[in-house]
Backbone of each chain as ProteinMPNN parsed JSONL, in Angstrom:
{"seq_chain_A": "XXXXXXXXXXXXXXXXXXXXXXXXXXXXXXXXXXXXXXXXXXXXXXXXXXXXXXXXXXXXXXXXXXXXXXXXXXXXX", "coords_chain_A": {"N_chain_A": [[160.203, 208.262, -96.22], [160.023, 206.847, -98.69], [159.935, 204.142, -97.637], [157.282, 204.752, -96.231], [155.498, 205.183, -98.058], [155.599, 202.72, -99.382], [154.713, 201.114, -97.599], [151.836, 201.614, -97.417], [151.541, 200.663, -100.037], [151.605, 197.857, -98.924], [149.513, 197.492, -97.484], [147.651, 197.872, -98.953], [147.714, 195.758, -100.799], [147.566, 193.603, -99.472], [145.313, 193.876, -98.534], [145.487, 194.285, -95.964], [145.105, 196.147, -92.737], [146.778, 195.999, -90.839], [149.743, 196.091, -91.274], [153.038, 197.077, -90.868], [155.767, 198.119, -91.911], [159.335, 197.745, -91.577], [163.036, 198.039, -92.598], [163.881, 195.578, -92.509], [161.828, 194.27, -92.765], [160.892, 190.885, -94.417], [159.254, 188.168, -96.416], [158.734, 185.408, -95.135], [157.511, 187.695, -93.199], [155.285, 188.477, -93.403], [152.058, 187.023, -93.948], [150.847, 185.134, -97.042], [152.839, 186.504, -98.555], [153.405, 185.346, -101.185], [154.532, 184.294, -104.172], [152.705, 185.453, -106.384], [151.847, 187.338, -105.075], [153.871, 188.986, -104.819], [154.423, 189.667, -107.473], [152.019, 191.786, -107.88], [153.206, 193.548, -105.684], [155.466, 194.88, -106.843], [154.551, 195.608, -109.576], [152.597, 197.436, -108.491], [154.264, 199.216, -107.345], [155.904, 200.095, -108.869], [154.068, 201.611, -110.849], [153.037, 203.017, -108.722], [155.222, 204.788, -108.521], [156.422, 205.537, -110.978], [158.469, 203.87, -112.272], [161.078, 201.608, -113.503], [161.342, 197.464, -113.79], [163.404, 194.813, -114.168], [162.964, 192.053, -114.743], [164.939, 189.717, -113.764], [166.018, 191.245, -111.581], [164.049, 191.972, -109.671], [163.957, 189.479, -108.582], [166.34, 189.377, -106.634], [165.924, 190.579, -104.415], [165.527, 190.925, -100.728], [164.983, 191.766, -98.443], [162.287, 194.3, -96.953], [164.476, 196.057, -97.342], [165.51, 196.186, -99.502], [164.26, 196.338, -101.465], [163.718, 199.39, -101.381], [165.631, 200.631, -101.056], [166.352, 200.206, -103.887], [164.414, 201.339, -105.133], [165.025, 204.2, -104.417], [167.029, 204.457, -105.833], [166.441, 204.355, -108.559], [164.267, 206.587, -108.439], [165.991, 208.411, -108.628], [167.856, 208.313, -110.35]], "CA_chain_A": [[159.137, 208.626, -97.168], [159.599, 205.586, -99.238], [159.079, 203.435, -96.73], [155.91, 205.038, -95.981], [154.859, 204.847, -99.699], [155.813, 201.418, -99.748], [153.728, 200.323, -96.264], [150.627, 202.293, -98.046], [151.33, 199.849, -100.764], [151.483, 196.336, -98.943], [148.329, 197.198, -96.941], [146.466, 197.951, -99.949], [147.846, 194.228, -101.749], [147.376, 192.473, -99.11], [144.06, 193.75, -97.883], [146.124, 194.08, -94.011], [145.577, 197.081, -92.18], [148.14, 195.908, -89.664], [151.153, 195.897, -91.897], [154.026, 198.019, -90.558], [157.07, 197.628, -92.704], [160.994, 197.51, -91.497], [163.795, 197.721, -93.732], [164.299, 194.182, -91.946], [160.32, 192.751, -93.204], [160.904, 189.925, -95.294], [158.23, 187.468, -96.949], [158.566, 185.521, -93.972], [156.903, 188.398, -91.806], [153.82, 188.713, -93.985], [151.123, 186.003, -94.75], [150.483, 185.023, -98.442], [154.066, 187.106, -99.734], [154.228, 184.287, -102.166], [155.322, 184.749, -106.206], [151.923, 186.261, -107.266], [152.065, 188.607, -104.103], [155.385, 189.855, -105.591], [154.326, 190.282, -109.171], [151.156, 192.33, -107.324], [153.728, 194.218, -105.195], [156.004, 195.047, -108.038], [153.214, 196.163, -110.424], [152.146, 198.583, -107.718], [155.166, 200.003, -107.186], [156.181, 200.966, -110.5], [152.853, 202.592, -110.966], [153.28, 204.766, -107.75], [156.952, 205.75, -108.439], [157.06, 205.749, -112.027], [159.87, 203.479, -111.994], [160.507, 199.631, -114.113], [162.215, 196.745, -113.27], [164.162, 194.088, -114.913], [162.412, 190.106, -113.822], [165.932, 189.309, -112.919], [166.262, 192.226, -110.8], [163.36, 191.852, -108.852], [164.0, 187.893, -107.798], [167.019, 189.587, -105.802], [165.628, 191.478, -103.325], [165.692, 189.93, -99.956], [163.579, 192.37, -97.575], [161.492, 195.344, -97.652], [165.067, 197.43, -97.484], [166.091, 195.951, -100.759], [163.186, 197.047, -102.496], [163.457, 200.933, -100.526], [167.152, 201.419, -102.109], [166.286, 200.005, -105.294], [163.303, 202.632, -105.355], [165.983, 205.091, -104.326], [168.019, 204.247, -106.859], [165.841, 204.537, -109.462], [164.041, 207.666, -108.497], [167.113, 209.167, -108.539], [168.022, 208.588, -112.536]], "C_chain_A": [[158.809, 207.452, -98.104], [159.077, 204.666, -98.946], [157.343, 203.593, -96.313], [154.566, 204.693, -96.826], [154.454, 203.254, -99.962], [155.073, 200.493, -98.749], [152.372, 200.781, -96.656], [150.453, 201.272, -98.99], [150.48, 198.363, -100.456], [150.054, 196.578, -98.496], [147.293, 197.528, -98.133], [146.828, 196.38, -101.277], [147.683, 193.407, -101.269], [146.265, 192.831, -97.929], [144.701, 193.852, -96.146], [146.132, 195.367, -93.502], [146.789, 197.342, -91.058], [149.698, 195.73, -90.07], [151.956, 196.713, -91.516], [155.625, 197.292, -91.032], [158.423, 198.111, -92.068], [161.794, 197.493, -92.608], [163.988, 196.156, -93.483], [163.388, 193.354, -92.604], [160.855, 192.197, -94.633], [159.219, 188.875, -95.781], [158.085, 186.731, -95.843], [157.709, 186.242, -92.808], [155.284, 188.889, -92.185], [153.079, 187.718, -94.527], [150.569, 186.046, -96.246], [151.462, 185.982, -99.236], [154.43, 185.899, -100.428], [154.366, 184.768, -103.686], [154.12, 185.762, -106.736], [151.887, 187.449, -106.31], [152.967, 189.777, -104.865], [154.907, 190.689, -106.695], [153.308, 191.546, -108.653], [152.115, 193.45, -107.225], [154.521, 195.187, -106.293], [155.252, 195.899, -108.712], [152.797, 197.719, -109.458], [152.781, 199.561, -107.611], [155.794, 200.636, -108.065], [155.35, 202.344, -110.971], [152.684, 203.828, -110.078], [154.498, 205.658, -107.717], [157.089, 205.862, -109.7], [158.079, 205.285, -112.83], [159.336, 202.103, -112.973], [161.66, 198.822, -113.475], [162.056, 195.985, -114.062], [162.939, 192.566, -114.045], [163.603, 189.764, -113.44], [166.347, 189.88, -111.866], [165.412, 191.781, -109.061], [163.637, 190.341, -107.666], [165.417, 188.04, -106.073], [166.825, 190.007, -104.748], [165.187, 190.555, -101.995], [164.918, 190.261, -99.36], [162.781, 193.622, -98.333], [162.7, 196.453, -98.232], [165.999, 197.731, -98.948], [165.276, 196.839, -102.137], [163.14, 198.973, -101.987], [164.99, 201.27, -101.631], [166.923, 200.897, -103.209], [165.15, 201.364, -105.83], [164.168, 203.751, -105.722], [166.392, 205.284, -105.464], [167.517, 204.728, -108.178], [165.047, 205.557, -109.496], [164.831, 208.89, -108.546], [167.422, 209.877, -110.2], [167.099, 209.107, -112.742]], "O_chain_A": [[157.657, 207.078, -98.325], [158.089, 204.163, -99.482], [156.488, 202.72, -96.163], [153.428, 204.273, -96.618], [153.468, 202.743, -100.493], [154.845, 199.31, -98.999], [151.543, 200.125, -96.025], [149.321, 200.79, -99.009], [149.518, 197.834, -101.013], [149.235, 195.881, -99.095], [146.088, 197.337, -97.97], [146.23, 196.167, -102.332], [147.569, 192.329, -101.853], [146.231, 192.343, -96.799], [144.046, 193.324, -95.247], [147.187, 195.958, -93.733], [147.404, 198.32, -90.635], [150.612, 195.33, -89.348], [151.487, 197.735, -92.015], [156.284, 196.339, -90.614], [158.442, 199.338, -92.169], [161.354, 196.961, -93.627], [164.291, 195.516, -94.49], [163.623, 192.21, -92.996], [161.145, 192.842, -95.641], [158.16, 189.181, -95.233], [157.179, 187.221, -95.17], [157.299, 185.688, -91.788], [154.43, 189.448, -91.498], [153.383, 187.425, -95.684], [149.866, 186.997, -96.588], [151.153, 186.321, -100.378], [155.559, 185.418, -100.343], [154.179, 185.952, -103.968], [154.418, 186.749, -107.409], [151.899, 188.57, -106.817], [152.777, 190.921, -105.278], [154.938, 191.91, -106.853], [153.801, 192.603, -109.049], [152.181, 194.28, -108.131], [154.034, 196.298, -106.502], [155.325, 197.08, -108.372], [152.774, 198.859, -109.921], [152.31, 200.695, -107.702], [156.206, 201.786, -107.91], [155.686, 203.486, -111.285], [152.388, 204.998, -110.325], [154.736, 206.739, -107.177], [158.154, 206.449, -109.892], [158.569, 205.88, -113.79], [158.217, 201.648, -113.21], [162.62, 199.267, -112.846], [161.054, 195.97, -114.776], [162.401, 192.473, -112.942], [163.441, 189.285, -112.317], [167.043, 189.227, -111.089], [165.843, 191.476, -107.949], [163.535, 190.252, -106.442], [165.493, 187.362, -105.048], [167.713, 189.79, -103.924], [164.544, 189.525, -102.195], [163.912, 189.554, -99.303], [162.633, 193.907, -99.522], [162.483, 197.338, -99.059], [166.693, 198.657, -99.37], [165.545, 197.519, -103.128], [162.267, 199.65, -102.531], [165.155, 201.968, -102.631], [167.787, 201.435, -103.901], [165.278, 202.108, -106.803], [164.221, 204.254, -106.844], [166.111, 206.295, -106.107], [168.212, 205.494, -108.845], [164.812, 205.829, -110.674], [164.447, 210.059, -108.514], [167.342, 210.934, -110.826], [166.824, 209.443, -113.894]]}, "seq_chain_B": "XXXXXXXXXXXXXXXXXXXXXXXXXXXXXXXXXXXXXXXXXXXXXXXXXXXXXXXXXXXXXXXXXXXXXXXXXXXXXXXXXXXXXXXXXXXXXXXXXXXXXXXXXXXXXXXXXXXXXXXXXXXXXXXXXXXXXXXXX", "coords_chain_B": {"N_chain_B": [[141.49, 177.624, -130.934], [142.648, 180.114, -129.647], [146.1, 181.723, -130.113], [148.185, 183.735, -128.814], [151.065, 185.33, -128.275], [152.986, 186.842, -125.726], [154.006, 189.322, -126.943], [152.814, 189.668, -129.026], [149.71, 190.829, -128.13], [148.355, 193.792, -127.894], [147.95, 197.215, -125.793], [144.138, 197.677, -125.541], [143.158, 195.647, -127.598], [140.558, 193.641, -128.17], [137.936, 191.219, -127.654], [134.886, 189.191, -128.496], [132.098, 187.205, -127.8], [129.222, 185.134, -127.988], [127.24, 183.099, -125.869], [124.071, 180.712, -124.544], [122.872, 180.182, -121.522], [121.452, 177.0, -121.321], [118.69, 174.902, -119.638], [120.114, 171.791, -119.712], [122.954, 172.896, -119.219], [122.276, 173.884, -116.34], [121.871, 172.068, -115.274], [123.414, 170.139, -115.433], [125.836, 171.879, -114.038], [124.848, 172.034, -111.089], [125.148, 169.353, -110.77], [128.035, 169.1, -110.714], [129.019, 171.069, -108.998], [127.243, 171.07, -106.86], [125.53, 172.72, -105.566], [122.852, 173.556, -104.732], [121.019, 175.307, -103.98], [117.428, 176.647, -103.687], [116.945, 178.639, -105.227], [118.302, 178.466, -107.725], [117.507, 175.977, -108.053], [114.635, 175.707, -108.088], [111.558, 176.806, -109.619], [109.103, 178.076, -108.893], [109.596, 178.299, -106.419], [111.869, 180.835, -106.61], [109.971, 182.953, -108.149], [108.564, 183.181, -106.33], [110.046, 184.333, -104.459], [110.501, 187.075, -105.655], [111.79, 187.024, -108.233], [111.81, 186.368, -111.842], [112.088, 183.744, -112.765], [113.913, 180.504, -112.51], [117.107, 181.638, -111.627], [119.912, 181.589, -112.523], [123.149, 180.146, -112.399], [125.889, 182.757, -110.55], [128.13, 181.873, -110.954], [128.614, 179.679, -112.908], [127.795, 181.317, -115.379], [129.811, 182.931, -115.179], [131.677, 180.831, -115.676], [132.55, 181.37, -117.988], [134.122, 183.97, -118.5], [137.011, 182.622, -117.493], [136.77, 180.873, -120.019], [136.664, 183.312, -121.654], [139.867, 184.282, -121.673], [141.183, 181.814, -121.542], [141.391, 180.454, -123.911], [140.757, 182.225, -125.804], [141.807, 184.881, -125.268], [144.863, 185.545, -124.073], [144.474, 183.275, -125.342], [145.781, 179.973, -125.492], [148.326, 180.484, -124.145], [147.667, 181.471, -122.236], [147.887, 181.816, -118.362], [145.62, 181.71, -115.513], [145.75, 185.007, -113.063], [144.521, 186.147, -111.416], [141.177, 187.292, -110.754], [138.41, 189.231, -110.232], [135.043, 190.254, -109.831], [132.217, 191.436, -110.173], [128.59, 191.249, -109.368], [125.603, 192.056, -111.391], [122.828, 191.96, -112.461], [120.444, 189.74, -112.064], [120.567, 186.264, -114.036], [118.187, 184.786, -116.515], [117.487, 181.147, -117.667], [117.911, 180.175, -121.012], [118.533, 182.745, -121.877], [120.278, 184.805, -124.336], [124.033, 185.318, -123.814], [126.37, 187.899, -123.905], [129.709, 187.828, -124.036], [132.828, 189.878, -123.235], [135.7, 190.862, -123.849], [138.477, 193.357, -122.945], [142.124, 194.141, -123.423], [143.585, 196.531, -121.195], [145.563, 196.978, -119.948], [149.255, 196.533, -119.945], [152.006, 194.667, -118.662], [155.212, 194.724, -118.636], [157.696, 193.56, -117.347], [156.522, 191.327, -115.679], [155.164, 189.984, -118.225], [152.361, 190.36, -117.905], [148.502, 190.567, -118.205], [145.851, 193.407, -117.921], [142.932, 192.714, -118.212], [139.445, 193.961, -118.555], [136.294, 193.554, -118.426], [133.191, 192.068, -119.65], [129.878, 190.711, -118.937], [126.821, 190.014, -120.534], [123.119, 190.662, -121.326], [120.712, 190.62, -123.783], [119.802, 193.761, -123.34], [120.729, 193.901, -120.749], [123.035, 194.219, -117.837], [125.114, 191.674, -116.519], [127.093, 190.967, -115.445], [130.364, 192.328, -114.222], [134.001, 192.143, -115.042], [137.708, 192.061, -113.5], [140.481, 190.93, -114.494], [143.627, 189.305, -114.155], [145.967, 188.074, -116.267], [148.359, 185.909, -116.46], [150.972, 185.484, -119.357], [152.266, 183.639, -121.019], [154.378, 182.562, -123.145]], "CA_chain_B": [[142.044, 178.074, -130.255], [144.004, 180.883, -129.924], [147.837, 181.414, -129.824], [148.985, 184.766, -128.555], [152.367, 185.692, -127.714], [152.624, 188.447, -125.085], [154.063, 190.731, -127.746], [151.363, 189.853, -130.218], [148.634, 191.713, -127.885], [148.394, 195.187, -127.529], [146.736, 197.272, -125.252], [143.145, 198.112, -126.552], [142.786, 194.562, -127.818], [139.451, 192.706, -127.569], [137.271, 189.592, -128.422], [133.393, 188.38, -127.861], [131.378, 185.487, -127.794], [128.029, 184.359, -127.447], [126.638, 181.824, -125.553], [123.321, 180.081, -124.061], [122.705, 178.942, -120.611], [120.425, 176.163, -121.409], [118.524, 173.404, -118.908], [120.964, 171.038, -119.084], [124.063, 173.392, -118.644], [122.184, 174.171, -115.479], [121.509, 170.507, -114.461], [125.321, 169.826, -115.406], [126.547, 172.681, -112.891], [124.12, 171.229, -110.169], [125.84, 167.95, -110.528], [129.172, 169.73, -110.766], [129.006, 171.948, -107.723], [126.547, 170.646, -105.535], [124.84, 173.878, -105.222], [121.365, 173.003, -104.698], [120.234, 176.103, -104.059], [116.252, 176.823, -104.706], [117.163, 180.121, -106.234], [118.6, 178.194, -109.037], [116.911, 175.187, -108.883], [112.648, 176.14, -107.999], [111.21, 178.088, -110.541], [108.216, 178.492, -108.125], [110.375, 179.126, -105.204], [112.336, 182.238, -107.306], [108.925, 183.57, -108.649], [107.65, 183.467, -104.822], [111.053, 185.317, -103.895], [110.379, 188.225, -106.825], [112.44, 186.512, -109.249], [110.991, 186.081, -113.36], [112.407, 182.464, -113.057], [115.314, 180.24, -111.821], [118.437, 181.998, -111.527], [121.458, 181.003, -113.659], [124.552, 180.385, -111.187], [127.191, 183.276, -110.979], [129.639, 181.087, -111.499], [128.519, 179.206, -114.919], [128.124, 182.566, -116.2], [131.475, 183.136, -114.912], [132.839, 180.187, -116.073], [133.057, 181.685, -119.37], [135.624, 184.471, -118.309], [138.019, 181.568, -117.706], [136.69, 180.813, -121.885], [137.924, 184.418, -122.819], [140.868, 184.373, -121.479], [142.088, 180.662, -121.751], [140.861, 180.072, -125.375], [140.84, 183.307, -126.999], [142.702, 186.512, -124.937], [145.35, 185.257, -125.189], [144.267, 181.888, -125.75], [146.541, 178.837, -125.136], [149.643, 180.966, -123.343], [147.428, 181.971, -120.647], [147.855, 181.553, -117.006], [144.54, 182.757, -114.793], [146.151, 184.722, -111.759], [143.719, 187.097, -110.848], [139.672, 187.811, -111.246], [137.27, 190.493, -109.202], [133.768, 190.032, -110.639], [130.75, 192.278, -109.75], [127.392, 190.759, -110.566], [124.806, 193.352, -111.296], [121.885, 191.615, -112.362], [119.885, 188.145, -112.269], [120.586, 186.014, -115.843], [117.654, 183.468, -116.395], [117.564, 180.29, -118.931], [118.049, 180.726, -122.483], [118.771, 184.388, -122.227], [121.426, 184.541, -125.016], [124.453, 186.656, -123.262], [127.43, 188.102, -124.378], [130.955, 187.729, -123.545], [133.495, 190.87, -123.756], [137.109, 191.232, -122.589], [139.495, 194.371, -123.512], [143.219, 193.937, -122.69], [143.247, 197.626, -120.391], [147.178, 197.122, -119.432], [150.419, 195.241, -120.069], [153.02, 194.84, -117.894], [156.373, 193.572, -119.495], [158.248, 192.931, -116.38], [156.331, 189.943, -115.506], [154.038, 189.706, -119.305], [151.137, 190.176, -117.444], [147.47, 191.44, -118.944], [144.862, 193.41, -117.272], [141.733, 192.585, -119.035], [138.391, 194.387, -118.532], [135.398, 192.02, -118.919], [131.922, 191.948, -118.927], [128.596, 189.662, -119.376], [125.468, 191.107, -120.835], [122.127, 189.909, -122.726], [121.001, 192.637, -125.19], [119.407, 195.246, -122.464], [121.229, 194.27, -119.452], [124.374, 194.048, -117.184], [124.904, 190.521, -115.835], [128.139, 191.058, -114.142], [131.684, 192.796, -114.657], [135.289, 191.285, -114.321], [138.587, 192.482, -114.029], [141.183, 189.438, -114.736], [144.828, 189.588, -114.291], [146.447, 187.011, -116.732], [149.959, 185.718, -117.016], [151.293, 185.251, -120.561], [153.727, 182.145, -120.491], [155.392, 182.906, -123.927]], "C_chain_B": [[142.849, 179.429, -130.379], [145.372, 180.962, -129.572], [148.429, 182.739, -129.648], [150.078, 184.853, -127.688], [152.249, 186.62, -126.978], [152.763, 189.203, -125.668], [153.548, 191.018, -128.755], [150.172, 190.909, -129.568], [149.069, 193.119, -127.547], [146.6, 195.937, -126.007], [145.235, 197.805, -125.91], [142.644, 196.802, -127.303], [141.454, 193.704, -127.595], [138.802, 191.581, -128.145], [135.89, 189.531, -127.648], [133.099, 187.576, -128.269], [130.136, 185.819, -127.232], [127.813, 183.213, -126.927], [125.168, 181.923, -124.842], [123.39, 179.367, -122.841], [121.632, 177.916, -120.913], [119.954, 175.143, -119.993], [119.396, 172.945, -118.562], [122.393, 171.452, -118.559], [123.622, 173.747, -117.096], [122.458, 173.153, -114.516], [123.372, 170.154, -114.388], [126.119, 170.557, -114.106], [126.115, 171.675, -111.522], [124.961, 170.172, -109.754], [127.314, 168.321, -110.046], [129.682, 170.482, -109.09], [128.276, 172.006, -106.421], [125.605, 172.179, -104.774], [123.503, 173.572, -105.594], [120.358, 174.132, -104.12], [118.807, 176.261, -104.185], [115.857, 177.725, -105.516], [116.989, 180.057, -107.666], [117.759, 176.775, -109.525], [114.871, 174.901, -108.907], [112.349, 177.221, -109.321], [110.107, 178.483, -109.535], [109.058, 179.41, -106.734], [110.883, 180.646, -105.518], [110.922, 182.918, -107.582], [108.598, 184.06, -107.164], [108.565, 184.657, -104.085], [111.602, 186.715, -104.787], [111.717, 188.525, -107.391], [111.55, 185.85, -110.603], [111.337, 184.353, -113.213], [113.99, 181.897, -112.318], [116.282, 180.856, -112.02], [119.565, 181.317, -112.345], [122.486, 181.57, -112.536], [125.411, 181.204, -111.91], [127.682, 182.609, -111.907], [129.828, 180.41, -112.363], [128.681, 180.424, -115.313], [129.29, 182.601, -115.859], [132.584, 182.413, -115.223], [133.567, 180.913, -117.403], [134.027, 183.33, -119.252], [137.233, 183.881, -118.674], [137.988, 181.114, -119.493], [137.65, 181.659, -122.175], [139.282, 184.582, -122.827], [141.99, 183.354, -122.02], [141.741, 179.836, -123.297], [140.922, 181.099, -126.568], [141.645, 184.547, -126.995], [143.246, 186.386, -123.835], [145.517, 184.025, -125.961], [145.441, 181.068, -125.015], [148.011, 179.026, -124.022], [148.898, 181.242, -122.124], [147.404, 181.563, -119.527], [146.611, 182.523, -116.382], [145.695, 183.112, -113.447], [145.1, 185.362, -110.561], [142.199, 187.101, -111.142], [138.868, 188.109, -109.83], [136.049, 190.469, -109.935], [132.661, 190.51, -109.49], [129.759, 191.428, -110.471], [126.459, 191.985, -110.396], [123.515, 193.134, -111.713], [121.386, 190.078, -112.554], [119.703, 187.763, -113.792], [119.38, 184.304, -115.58], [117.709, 182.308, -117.838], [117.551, 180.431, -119.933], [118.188, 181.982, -122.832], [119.97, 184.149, -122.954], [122.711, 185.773, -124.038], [125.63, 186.604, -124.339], [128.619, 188.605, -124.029], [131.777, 188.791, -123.815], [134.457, 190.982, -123.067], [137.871, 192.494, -123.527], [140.658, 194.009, -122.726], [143.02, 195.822, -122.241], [144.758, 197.985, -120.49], [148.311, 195.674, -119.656], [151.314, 195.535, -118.843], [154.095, 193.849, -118.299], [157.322, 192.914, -118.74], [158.023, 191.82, -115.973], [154.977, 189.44, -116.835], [153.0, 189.648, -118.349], [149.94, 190.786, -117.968], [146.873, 191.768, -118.086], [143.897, 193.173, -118.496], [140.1, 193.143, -118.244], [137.314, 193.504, -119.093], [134.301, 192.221, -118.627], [130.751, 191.206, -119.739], [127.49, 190.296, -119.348], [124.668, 190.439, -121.985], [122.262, 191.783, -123.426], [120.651, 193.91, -124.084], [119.69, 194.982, -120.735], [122.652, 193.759, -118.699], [124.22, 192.885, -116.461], [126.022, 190.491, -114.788], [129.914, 191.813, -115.103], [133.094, 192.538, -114.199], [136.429, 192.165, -114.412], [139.855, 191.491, -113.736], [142.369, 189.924, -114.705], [145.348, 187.802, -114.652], [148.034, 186.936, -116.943], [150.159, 185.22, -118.814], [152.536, 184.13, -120.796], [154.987, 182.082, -121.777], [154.958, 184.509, -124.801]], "O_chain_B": [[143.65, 179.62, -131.295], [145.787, 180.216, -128.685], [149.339, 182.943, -130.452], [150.043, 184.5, -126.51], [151.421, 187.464, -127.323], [152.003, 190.156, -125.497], [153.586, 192.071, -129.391], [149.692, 191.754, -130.323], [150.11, 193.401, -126.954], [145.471, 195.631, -125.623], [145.376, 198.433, -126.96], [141.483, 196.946, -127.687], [141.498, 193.007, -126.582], [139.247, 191.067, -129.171], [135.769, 189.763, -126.446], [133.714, 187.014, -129.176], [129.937, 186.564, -126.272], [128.208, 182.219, -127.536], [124.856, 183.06, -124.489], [123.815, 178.212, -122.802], [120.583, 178.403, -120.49], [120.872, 174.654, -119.333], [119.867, 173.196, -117.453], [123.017, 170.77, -117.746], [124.615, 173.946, -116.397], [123.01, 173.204, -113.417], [124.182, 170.007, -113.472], [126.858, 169.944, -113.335], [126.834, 170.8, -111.042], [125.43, 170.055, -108.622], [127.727, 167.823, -108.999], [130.644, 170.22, -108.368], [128.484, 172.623, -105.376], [125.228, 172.374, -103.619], [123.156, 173.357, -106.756], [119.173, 173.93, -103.856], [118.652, 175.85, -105.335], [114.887, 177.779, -106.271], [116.329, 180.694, -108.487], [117.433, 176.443, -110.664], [114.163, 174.139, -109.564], [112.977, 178.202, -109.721], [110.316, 179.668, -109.276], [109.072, 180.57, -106.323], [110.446, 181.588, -104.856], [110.906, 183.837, -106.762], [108.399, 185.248, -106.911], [108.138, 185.584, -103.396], [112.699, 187.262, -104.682], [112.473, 189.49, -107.286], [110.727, 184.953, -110.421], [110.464, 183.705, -113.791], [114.874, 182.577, -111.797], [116.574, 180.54, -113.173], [119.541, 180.098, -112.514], [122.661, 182.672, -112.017], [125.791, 181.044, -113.07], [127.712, 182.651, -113.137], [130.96, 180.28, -112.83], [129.827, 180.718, -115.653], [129.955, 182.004, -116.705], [133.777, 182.715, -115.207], [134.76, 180.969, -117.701], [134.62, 183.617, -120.291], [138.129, 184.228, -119.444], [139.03, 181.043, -120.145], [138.782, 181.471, -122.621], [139.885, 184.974, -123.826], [143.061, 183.579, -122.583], [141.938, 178.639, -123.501], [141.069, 180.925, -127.777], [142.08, 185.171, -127.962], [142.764, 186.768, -122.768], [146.313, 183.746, -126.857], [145.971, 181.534, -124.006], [148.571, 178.154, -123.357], [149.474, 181.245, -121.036], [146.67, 180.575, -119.508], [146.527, 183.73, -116.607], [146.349, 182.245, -112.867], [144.965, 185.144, -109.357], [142.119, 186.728, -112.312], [138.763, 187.469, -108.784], [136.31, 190.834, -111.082], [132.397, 190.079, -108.367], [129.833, 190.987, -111.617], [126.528, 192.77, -109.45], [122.775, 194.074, -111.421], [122.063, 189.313, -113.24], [119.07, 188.412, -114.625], [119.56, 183.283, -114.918], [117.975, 182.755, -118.954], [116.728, 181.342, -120.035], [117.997, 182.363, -123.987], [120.789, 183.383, -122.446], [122.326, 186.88, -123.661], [125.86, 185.784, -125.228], [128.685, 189.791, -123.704], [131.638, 188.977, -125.024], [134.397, 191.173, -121.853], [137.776, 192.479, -124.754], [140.515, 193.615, -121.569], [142.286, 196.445, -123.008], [145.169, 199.033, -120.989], [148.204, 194.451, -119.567], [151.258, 196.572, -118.181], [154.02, 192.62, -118.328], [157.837, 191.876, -119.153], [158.979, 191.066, -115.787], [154.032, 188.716, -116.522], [152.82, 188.493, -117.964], [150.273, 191.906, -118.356], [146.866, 190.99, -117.133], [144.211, 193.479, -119.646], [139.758, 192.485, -117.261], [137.466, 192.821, -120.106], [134.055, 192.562, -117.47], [130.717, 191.135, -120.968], [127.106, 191.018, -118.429], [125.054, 189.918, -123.032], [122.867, 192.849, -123.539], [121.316, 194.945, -124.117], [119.158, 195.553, -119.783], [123.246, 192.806, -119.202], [123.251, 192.859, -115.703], [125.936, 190.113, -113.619], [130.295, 191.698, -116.268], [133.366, 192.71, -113.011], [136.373, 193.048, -115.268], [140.14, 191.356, -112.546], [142.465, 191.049, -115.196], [145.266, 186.789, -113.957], [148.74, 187.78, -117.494], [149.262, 184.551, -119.325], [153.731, 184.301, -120.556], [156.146, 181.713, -121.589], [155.757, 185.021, -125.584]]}, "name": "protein", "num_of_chains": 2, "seq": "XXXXXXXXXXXXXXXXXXXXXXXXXXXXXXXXXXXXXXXXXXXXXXXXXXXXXXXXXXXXXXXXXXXXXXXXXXXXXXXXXXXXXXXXXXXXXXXXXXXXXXXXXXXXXXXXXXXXXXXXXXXXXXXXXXXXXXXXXXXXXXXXXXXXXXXXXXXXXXXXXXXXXXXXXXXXXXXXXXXXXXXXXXXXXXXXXXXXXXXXXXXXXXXXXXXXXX"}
């Protein structure tokens, strides 16, 4: 479900209808995931889950499945 | 200049300005951008293509976005990262316009502003922005 949420996201930040997200997709697997992408991504995701994040927090996250259990995590509290 | 801190602005925040496209700000772009257009630079040609007079480029008008932001909201801290700009009607020479930004949204995770923006003489819509600025302190 998150996942789903979260592939609804990228294709609406990065204009891509062909985005299909993995816990595996990394920046790497998507054209133009560079720093302002992020802040984009980020921003979005807060707003659809309700959720905040730390700037040190965020720099950690490695793929998409980092950002799915951090969601978790935080929709939880 | 201005000097805002990210936690100096709030949301709801705003600022305007006037300015003048004049002649030579046109001739200056021209030189600048190489847009040679006859839109902007025939007055006969525009009249023939049911236009009141030469055209004033978007994108001078538009420079002055980059003004509100990087001079006044929030002045000197700002980073441009973002801008979406609708134009909505033709601005010709010496029409005085007027500049308007509202901060809309913060975001403290990465200080970022949305700003709401738009360019307008006295009785009409010239175009509408929506700017996403970084805040650097």
């Amino acid at each position: 479900m998150i996942l789903k949420k979260l592939n609804e996201i990228f294709i609406d930040v990065f204009d891509d209808e062909d985005i299909l997200l993995t816990m595996e997709t990394t920046a790497e697997d998507i054209d133009d995931w560079d720093s302002l992408a992020q802040i984009n991504l980020i921003i979005a995701i807060k707003d659809e889950f309700n959720i905040d994040f730390e700037f040190e927090e965020v720099a950690t996250y490695k793929n998409v499945g980092d950002m799915v259990n951090a969601i978790k995590e935080k929709t939880q509290n | 200049m201005e000097y805002f801190t990210y936690d100096d602005i709030s949301v709801g925040q705003s600022f305007s300005f006037e300015k003048t496209i004049t002649e030579e700000k046109m001739n200056l772009f021209l030189q600048l951008s190489g847009d040679n257009n006859p839109l902007h630079c025939s007055k006969e040609y525009a009249i023939q293509n049911n236009f009141n007079s030469r055209v004033v480029y978007g994108m001078l008008t538009s420079s002055f976005y980059s003004t509100l932001v990087g001079v006044y909201l929030p002045g000197e801290n700002c980073i441009l990262q973002e801008i979406d700009i609708k134009f909505h009607n033709p601005l010709y020479i010496n029409e005085k316009i007027k500049i308007f930004g509202e901060v809309v949204k913060k975001d403290d995770t990465f200080k970022r502003l949305e700003i709401k923006a738009s360019i307008r003489t006295e009785d009409k819509l010239i175009s509408k922005a929506k700017i996403k600025v970084g805040v650097r302190k």
